[in-house]
C-alpha positions in Angstrom: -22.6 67.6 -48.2 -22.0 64.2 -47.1 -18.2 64.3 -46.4 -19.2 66.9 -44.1 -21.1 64.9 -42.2 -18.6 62.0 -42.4 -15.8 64.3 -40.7 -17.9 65.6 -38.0 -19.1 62.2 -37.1 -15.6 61.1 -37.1 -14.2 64.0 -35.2 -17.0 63.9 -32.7 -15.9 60.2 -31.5 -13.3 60.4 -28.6 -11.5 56.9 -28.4 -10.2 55.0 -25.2 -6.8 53.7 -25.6 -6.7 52.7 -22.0 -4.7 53.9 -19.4 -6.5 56.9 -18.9 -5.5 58.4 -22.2 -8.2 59.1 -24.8 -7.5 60.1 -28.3 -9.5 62.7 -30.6 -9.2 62.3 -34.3 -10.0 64.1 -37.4 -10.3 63.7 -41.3 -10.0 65.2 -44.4 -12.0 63.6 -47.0 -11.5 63.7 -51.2 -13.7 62.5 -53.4 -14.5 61.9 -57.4 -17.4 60.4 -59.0 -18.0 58.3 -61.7 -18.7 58.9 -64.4 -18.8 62.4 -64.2 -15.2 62.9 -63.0 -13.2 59.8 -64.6 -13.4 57.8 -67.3 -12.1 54.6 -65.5 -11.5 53.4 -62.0 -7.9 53.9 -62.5 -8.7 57.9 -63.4 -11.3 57.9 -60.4 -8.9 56.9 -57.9 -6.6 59.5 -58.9 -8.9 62.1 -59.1 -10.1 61.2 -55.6 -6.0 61.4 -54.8 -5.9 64.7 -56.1 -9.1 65.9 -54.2 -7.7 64.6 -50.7 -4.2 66.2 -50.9 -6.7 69.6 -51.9 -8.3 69.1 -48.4 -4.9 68.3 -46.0 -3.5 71.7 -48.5 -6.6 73.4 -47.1 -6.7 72.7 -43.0 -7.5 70.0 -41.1 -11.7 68.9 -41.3 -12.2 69.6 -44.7 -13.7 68.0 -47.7 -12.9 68.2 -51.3 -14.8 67.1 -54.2 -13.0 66.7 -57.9 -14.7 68.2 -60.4 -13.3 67.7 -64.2 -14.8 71.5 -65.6 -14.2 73.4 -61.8 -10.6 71.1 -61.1 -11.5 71.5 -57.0 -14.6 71.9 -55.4 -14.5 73.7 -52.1 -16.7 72.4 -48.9 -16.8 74.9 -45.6 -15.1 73.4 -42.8 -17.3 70.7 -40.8 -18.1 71.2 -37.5 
């Protein structure tokens, strides 16, 4: 799915923050779509909300997608 591929390109990156130290970063991505999962862009948002906080709950480099009939969908790890 595509917020797998979003975190691994994000996690692959290494960034230079000068003087000689070099930081690695992650993500956790939620998501909802309209209209299938909200009603409004006010519900979407908070759907996508929910759908992130899902993710962190589940470790960090995952993805979650909000899905109105399932609540959470589940995405493997990225990597």
């Amino acid at each position: 799915p595509l917020a797998n591929h979003l975190i691994a390109a994000i996690s692959r990156q290494a960034y230079d923050l000068g003087e000689g130290k070099i930081a690695h970063v992650g993500a956790s991505i939620g998501f909802a779509c309209l209209p299938q999962d909200a009603a409004s862009t006010v519900d979407l948002r908070l759907r996508a909300d929910e759908a992130l906080y899902a993710a962190k709950r589940a470790g960090k480099g995952t993805g979650r997608r909000y899905g109105a009939a399932t609540s959470i969908t589940d995405f493997p790890r990225a990597g």
